[in-house]
C-alpha positions, 0 to 999 in steps of 0.5 A: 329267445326268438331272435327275430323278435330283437329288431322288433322290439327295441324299435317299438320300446325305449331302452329301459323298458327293452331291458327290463324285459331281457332282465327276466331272462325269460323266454317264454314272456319274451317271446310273449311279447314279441310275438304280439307286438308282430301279429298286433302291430303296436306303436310303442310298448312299455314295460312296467315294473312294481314301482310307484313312478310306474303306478302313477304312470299307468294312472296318468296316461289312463287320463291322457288318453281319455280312457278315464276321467277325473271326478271332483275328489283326487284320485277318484275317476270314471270310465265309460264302456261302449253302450253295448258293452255293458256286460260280460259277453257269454255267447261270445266268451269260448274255449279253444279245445283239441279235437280230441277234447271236443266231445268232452267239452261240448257242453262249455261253449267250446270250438275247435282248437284250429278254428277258434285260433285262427279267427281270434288271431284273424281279428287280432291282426293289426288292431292295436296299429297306432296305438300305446301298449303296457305289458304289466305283470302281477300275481294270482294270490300272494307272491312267493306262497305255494298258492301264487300263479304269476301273470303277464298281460299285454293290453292297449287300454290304459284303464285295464292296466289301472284297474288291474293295478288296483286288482291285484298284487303287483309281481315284476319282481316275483318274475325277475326272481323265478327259477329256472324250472318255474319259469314256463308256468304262467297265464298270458293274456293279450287284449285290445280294446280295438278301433275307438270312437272319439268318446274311446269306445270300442267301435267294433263289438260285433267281432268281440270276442273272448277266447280261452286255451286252457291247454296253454293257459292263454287268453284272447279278449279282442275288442272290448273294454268292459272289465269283466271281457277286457280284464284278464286276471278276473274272471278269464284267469279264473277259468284258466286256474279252475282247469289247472286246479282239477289237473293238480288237485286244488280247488279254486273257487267263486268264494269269498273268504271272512273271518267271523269275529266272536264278539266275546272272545275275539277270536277269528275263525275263517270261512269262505262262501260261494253265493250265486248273483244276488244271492247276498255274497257281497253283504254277507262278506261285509257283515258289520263287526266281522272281517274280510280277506276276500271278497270274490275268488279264492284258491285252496290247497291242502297245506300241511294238512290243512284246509287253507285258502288266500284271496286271489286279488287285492280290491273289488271290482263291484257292481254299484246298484243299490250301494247306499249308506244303509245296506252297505255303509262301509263300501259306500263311505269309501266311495265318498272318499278322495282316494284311488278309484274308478267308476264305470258306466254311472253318471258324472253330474254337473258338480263332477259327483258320480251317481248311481242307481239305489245309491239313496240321495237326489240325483241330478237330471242331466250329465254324462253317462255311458249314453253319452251327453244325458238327459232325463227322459233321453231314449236309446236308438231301440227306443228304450229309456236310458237312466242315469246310470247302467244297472251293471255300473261297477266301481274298482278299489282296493280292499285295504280302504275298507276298516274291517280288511283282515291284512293279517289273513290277506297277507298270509303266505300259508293262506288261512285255515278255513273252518266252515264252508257256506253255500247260499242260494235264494229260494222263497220256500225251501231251503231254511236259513242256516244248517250244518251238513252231517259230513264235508261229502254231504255238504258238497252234494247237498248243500252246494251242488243243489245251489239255485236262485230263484227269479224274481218280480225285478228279473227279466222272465218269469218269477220264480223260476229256480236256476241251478247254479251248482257251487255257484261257480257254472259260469267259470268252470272250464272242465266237465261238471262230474269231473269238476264236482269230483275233484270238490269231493276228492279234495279233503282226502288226507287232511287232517280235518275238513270244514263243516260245511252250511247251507244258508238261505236268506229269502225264505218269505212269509204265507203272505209273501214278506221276509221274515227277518231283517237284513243283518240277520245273516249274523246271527246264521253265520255266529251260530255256525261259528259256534257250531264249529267248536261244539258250543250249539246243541242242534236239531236232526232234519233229513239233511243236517242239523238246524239251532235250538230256538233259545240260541237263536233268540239269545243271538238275535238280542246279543247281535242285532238287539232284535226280537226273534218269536218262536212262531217265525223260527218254526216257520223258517225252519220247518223242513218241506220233504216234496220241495227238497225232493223237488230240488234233487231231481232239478238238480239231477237232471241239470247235472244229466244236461250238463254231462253225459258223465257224471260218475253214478255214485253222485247220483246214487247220493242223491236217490238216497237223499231223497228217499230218506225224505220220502220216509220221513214224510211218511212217518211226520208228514209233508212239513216237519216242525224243527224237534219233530225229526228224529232220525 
């Protein structure tokens, strides 16, 4: 431990907390903290362990500092983000690289190590002076499994210190308790919400900045306070364990992990899923009458053999638009509840109600919102109308609330074994609603790395346009594309058996532009993939995999949903369209070009052989093949 750091730190901490950080014996997080507390010039920091006096203390000093808000249930809060920051911020979101990784990561919005460091730590010099720091430690997955990656996190917003409190496992303990050889390989994260306004809002957010070294698996987020830039543990730890994951060869993933449910039988069988935004990840994790381990992130690893997965938080941290008490009638009958969570950026009415847009009940005309005071009506300095509440309104909670949490799985130190792979995109006239991929390869090259979401009437921009989003996972994957998609490919190899794996696609729209089934229709896709994966459903050939006989669908329709399902609408949703497919193969080819000058030929070289095996079966059945007219 850094001697000159000794003085330092005992003068900025009481006793306990001085010895709860000696008592780590660790001299990397020691020298952590002290060097921090030099560079940012804290007035004080604490040190917390996992203790529920230390829980309640973070909750409480949130509220004494004005960082949150108490509504009118106990435990229920608000938190209001600067207005202009609203939103994860992708421009200033960056990787740090050695030079000689440059060209390698030219792609990923990168800068030069030397340059990145030194303005990151430009802008981080004194931007805490004054203020009350927390240093909190938690884990990534369960503590003490072979999936755990512990972290440390140095932050001057109380808010961020809740909200990952209510975010993830807590791991003080599993700090004290690491062996020697384990105790250099952790993530850091430091974070200031910098100067504040009297409402507590970052005032300087023209030097926000996010930046990342995933060769020392450390991270900078200055200047911010809306969690998706402020919270280390999301989405930037994601960041850091996908470029450890390829180093090491495990996978993390944008995916959640649920356990289909089979009503007769009540056997579990685990699935994980990767959907782009607004693609149907939340609802389909959450479909009534099935469980749910995870709703967001999830590590695999090969465990004995096996393909085996575990949620890396412990809550939610979900956008709130369009949660009402018909489409998501379990999250929004927890928020009505008086139990601990947090909203951000909607409406605190004069009742001390939060409201939110979509939510499906009156709102009120006037309150205070992220805006500040509001009124109906009331218009922004550009001029533009402020509602009620920011469309990226989020609420964090635990997922233990929710009565169809899967605690056996979520807290399996092994993980679970996942059976099936789903991969979900949105498009209006290709993709059919469900199908298996003959293989775990195809699957990976067909089915997620062709993901796109298309746009729609309620997008900024055209309508219509396809985004490609491979695995649903750009947004978060911090090493070259080819090598990323590899190491998906490279990742069964010596299992005993790898998933099947499904595309689904819930936005296929009649000639007239409607969609065709209801909203929980995607049960009755997911039970017969379940079924699929124990041999109980006959299927039909396409050129990509294998779609159901309509009499298993129609009798799961009637069994799950007591619906009517016609024989005209499964011909038309599972109607295969060649020049479509074609069409998406080569947008995903020339994606992955722009992407990465180095993807490995044999990817492409499935792709051309995908494609030209539609090519021949349009020759032979034409442009649009009926389900049962393929024969292979």
């Amino acid at each position: 431990m850094n001697p000159n750091y000794e003085a330092l730190l005992k003068g900025k901490m009481s006793n306990q907390s001085y010895n709860r950080l000696t008592a780590l014996k660790n001299k990397k997080v020691f020298d952590f903290v002290g060097e921090f507390a030099e560079h940012c010039n804290p007035e004080s920091i604490y040190v917390a362990d996992d203790s529920a006096a230390d829980e309640q203390y973070v909750r409480d000093q949130a509220l004494a500092k004005g960082e949150e808000h108490k509504l009118n249930l106990d435990g229920r809060t608000i938190h209001w983000d600067s207005y202009g920051d609203q939103a994860r911020d992708k421009v200033n979101t960056r990787y740090i690289v050695a030079p000689e990784n440059m060209e390698r990561m030219k792609s990923l919005n990168a800068v030069a190590y030397d340059e990145g460091y030194k303005e990151i730590m430009n802008i981080a010099k004194g931007n805490m002076k004054g203020k009350d720091v927390i240093v909190k430690f938690f884990a990534e997955g369960p503590t003490d499994s072979p999936f755990t990656i512990p972290c440390v996190q140095f932050t001057d917003s109380w808010y961020v210190a809740h909200s990952e409190a209510i975010l993830y496992r807590p791991a003080y303990s599993h700090f004290l308790n690491m062996k020697d050889e384990e105790k250099d390989d952790f993530f850091r994260f430091i974070h200031s919400a910098g100067e504040l306004d009297n409402r507590g809002c970052t005032v300087n957010l023209d030097k926000r900045r996010i930046y990342m070294d995933t060769q020392n698996n450390i991270v900078y987020s200055m200047n911010d306070q809306y969690a998706g830039n402020s919270i280390g543990l999301k989405k930037h730890s994601m960041r850091l364990a996908i470029n450890k994951a390829g180093k090491e060869g495990w996978l993390c993933e944008h995916m959640f992990v649920m356990a289909v449910v089979n009503p007769d039988s009540k056997r579990k069988t685990y699935f994980a899923g990767a959907y782009p935004s607004a693609c149907g990840k939340t609802s389909t994790a959450m479909v009534p009458g099935e469980q749910v381990v995870g709703d967001d992130i999830a590590y695999f690893r090969n465990i004995n053999g096996e393909f085996r997965a575990v949620n890396v938080e412990q809550g939610i941290f979900g956008i709130i638009k369009d949660v009402n008490a018909d489409d998501d009638p379990v999250i929004f009958e927890n928020l009505k509840k008086p139990q601990e969570l947090i909203f951000s950026n909607v409406l605190e009415g004069p009742d001390k109600n939060p409201y939110w847009l979509g939510m499906g009940e009156e709102t009120p005309d006037s309150g205070r919102n992220h805006h500040a005071d509001w009124k109906k009506g009331d218009k922004d300095a550009s001029g533009k109308e402020v509602g009620i509440a920011h469309p990226n309104s989020r609420y964090t909670m635990r997922l233990d609330y929710l009565s169809n949490f899967d605690k056996e799985g979520f807290d399996a130190k092994e993980g679970v074994k996942v059976e099936g792979l789903l991969y979900g995109g949105r498009d209006s006239d290709t993709t059919v609603p469900v199908e298996e991929s003959p293989s775990y390869a195809s699957g990976i090259l067909l089915k997620a790395a062709t993901l796109e979401s298309e746009t729609t009437a309620a997008t900024l921009g055209a309508e219509g346009v396809r985004n490609a989003s491979p695995m649903a996972n750009m947004d978060f994957v911090s090493y070259p594309l080819g090598e990323y998609t590899e190491n998906n490919l490279n990742f069964v190899n010596g299992m005993k058996k790898a998933p099947k794996v499904f595309s689904t696609n819930y936005f296929m729209l009649s000639p007239k532009g409607k969609f065709m089934t209801s909203k929980l229709a995607k049960k009755v896709w997911l039970h017969w993939a379940e079924g699929r994966v124990y041999g109980e459903y006959e299927g039909l050939a396409t050129p990509t995999g294998t779609i159901p006989l309509y009499p298993d669908l129609k009798k799961l329709f009637k069994k799950l949903l007591n619906e009517d399902f016609s024989e005209a609408d499964y011909e038309y949703l599972f109607t295969f369209r060649c020049t479509k497919w074609v069409e998406k193969l080569e947008r995903t080819k020339a994606f992955f070009a722009k992407m990465d000058t180095n993807i490995p030929q044999h990817i492409y070289d499935a792709w051309d052989k995908a494609a030209a095996g539609i090519k021949a079966a349009k020759e032979k059945y034409g442009d649009e093949i009926k389900p049962g007219a393929f024969k292979g």
